[in-house]
N, C-alpha and C positions, 0 to 999 in steps of 0.2 A: 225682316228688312231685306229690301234687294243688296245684293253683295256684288260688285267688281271682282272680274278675274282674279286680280292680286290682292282682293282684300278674303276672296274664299281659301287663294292659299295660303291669306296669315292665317286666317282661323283654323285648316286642315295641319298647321304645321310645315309648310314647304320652305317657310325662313324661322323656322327658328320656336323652339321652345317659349322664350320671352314675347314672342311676336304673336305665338300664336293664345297665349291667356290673356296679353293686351286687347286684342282683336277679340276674343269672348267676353271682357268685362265690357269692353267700347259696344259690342254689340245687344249687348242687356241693359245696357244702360240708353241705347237706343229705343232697345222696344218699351221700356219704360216709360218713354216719353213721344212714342208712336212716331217716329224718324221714318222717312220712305226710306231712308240712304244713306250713307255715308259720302262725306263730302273730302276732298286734298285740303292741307293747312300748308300756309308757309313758315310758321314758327310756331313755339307754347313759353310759357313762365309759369314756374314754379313755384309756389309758396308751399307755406307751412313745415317746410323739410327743417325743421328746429328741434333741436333733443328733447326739449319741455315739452313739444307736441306730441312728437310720433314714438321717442322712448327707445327701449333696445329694441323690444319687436320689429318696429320701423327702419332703425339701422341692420336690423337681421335680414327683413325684406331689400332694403337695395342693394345690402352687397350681396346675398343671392342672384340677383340680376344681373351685378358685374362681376358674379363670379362666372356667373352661365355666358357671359358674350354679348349680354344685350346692349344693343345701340340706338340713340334718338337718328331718328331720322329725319329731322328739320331743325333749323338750330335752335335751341332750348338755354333761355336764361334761368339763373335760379333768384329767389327772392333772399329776405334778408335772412343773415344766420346767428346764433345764439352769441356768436365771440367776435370780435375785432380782430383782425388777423397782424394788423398794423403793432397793437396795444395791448397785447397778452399780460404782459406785465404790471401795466397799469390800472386795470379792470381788476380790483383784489377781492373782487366777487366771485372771480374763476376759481375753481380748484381742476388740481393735474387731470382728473378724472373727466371731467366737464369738457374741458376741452382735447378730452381725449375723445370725447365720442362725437362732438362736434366736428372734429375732425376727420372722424370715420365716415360722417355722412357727406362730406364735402369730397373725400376721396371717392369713394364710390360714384358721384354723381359724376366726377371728371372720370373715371375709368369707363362709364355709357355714354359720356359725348358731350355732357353739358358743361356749358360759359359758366361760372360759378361767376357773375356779374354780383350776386347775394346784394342785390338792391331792391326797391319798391317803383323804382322809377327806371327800367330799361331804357326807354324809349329816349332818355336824357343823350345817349351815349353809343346804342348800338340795335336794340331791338324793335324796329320803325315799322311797323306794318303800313303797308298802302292800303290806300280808299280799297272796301270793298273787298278787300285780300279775308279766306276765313282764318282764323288763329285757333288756339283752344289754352287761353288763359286763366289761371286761377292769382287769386289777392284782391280784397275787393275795394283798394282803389285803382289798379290799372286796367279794371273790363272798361268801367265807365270813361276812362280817357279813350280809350284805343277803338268803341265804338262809338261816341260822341263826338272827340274832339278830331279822331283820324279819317271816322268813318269804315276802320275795317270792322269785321263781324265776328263776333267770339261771345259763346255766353260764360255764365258766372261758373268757372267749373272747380271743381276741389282737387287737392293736392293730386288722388288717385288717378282720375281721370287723364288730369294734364298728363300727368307722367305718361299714363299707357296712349295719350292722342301722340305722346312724343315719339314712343317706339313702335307706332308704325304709323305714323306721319298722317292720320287720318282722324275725324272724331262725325259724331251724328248728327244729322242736317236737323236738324230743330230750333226752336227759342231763337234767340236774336242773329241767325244761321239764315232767317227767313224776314222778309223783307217784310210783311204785317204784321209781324213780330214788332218792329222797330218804329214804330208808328206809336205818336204820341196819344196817351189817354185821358191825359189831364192837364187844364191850363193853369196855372200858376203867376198872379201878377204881383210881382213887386216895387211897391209902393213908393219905398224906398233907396237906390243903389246903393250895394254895400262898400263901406269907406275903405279897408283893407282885408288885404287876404283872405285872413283866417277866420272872416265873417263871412266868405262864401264857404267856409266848412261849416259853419254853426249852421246857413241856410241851409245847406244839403244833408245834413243830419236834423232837421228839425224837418223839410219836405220829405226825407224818406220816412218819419215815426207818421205821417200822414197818408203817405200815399202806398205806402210798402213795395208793393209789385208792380206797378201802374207807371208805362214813360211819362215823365213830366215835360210838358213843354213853358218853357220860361219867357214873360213877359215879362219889358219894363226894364230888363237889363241892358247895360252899356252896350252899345261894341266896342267901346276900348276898354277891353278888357287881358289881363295878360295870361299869358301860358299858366303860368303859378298858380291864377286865380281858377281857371278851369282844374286842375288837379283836384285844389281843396274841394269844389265842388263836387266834385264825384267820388271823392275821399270821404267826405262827411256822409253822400247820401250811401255811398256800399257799406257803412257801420250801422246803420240805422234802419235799411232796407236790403229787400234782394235785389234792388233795381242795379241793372248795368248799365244804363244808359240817358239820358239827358238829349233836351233840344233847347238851343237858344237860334231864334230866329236874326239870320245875316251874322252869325258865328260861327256856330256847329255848320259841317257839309253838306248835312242831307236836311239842311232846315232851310226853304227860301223863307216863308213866310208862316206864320200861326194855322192859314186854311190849310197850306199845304200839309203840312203835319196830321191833320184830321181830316186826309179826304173831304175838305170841304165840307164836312159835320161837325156838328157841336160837339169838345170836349164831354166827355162820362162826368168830368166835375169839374168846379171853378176854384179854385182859392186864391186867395188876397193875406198877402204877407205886410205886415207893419212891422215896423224896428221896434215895438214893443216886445212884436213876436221874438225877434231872434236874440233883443235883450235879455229873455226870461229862457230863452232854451240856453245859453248863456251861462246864465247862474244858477242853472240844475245842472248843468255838467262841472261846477267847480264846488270842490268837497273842503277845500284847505281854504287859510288865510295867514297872515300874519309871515312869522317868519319860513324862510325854505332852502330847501336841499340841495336843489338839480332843477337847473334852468334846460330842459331838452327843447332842438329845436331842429325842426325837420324831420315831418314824419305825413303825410311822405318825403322820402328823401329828398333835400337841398337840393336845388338847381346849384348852377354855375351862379348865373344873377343875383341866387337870392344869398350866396357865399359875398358876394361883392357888399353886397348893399350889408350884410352885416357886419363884415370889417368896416367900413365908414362908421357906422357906428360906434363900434369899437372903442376907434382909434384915438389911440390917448389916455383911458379909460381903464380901470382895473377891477378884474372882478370880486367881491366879497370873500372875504377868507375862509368866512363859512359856505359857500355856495362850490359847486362844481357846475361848472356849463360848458354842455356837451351840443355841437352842432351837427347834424347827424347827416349822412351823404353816403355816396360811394367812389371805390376807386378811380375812376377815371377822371369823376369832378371834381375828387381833391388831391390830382396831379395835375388838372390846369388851374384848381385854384392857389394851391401851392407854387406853380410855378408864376401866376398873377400875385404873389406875396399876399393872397386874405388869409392861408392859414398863418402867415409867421403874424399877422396882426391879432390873429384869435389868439396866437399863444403868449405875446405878449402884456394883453391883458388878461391872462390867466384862465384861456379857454381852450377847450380841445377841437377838434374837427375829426369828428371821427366815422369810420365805417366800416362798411359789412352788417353793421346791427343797428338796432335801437332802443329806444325806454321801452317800448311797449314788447318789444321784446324779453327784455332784459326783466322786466316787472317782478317776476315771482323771485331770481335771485335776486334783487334787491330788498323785496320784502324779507328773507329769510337771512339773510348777510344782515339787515341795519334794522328790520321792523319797518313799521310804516313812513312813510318818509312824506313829502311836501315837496310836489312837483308841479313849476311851472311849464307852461307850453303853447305853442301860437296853434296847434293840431288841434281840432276837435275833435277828428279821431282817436289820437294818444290819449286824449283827454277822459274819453269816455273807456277804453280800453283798461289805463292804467287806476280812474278812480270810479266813477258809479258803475260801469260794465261789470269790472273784475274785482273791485276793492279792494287793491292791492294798495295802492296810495291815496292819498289828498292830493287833491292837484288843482290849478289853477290856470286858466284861460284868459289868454291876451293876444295881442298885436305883438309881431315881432320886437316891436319899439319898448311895448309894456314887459316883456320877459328878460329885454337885456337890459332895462330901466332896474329890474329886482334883481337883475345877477348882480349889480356892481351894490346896490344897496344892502341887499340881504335880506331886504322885505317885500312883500307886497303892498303896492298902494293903491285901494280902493277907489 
């Protein structure tokens, strides 16, 4: 790889010990994937930094880094983390230990520079990349928002990566880095537009088990379509695929039209979606029936809007005594939606609004705290995550409407 002045002196050493094995891994991981260059980022996100994942070795390795001095050099959100910071208390899944090393990794991260934002959804609140800007993102629903729906450039990167793109503000010019990269491979016509939300997650986890690595480009859908809905959409397809990225023509930025997407050639392949189709992907992501646990909702995390629209529903309403239902967000959208009074309507009918985490986080202590449990959820991410992916739980897939319909019931209705 050709190397910039300042990026031969992170690798020699001339900033820094942390700077300079960041810059050897970011460079191997370049020539791996035949980069001419390394390219400037104006920001990264962090996932996976969860104790369940990366363990003591993992907490041994960052505060290594913050012990030695190292610092992000662009600013660096982090993804979700294993505890609630708000509800320590309330979480009786935690033990002292648990949220002792949780805490350890969350310090560490703030002692190198990073926003511990510990959301799935930056971009709700502070982490906004512009058209075109490179990033070096890991979680794999926010690649596909942030080069789909913003049009900046960031491929699918993992935990390690991001971290070392962060401390020294650079990553490898490859993959959706490169503008033919980004270019769609396959058409996709839907037959049918889907009625809410959480059926453009069931699309996009039923067009990733198709297409895997191949950009889809989307015929047949709305252009009124809202923010939320493109999320789940690229939610469902990074569970299900390595793709980062999506095109719906007169939505997405870099989509005018179907030829444009395809240089004016024919799609590599054609597919044709029927509501039958995404009926039946549907009900192989749901493992449970009957009665349930834990109504989780928001994964990826809650908007603002979608905190709104779910106290209206609410309102008035009380949830099942056997049930807990957890709306799942982060700090900043539930201090405006706290101060808009939707959490004091979630708590009055016996729900929580919670963040920093989630089910699918939370998955394996839950299974070992209660055994298998029965979770509903409007996510077809979660969905797959907490039951056929991991088999942690039986879980259940609906419409926002359908899962606060079984919190106040206590059942699922068919």
């Amino acid at each position: 790889m050709r190397l910039a002045k300042a990026e031969r002196g992170m690798l020699e050493g001339e900033y820094g010990e942390c700077a300079a094995k960041a810059m050897e891994i970011l460079v191997k991981l370049g020539e791996a994937y035949n980069a001419a260059r390394m390219v400037k980022i104006s920001s990264t996100h962090i996932a996976d930094l969860v104790y369940e994942t990366i363990g003591d070795s993992g907490i041994a390795f960052i505060e290594d880094l913050a012990n030695k001095g190292a610092k992000v050099r662009v600013f660096t959100t982090t993804n979700v983390t294993g505890i609630d910071r708000r509800r320590l208390k309330e979480f009786e899944i935690y033990g002292a230990d648990y949220i002792t090393k949780e805490s350890r990794i969350l310090q560490a991260l703030k002692r190198i520079g990073c926003a511990n934002t510990c959301s799935c959804t930056p971009y709700y609140f502070s982490n906004l990349p512009r058209f075109n800007e490179h990033v070096a993102w890991s979680e794999s629903s926010t690649v596909p928002f942030i080069n789909s729906v913003l049009g900046a450039r960031s491929n699918r990167e993992g935990c390690l990566s991001a971290l070392m793109a962060a401390l020294t503000g650079r990553t490898p010019l490859y993959g959706y880095h490169l503008r033919e990269n980004r270019l769609g491979k396959t058409l996709v016509k839907i037959r049918k537009h889907p009625k809410a939300t959480h059926e453009y997650g069931i699309l996009g986890y039923y067009i990733g088990q198709m297409v895997v690595d191949k950009v889809p480009v989307f015929s047949g859908l709305s252009r009124k379509i809202y923010t939320e809905d493109l999320v789940e959409l690229g939610s469902g397809l990074g569970v299900s695929s390595v793709i980062g990225m999506y095109h719906i023509p007169g939505v997405t930025p870099e989509t005018k039209t179907e030829q444009h997407m395809f240089r004016n050639e024919k799609p590599e392949e054609t597919i044709e979606i029927e509501e039958r189709d995404l009926r039946e992907t549907c009900r192989k992501l749901c493992t449970g029936s009957g009665k349930i646990d834990i109504v989780a909702l928001g994964c990826p995390h809650y908007s603002l809007q979608q905190l709104e629209r779910a106290s209206r529903l609410l309102e008035g309403k009380k949830v099942h005594e056997d049930v807990r239902l957890w709306i799942q967000t982060c700090e900043p959208v539930y201090a405006a939606a706290a101060h808009a009074g939707y959490v004091n309507v979630v708590s009055k009918a016996g729900g929580l609004v919670t963040v920093d985490t989630c089910a699918s986080a939370l998955g394996p202590l839950l299974r070992r705290s209660h055994g298998k449990l029965t979770i509903a959820t409007d996510s077809a991410k979660q969905a797959f995550y907490l039951g056929p992916g991991r088999g942690w739980h039986n879980v259940l897939l609906g419409s926002m409407e359908d899962c606060l319909k079984a919190a106040a019931k206590g059942s699922w209705e068919e």
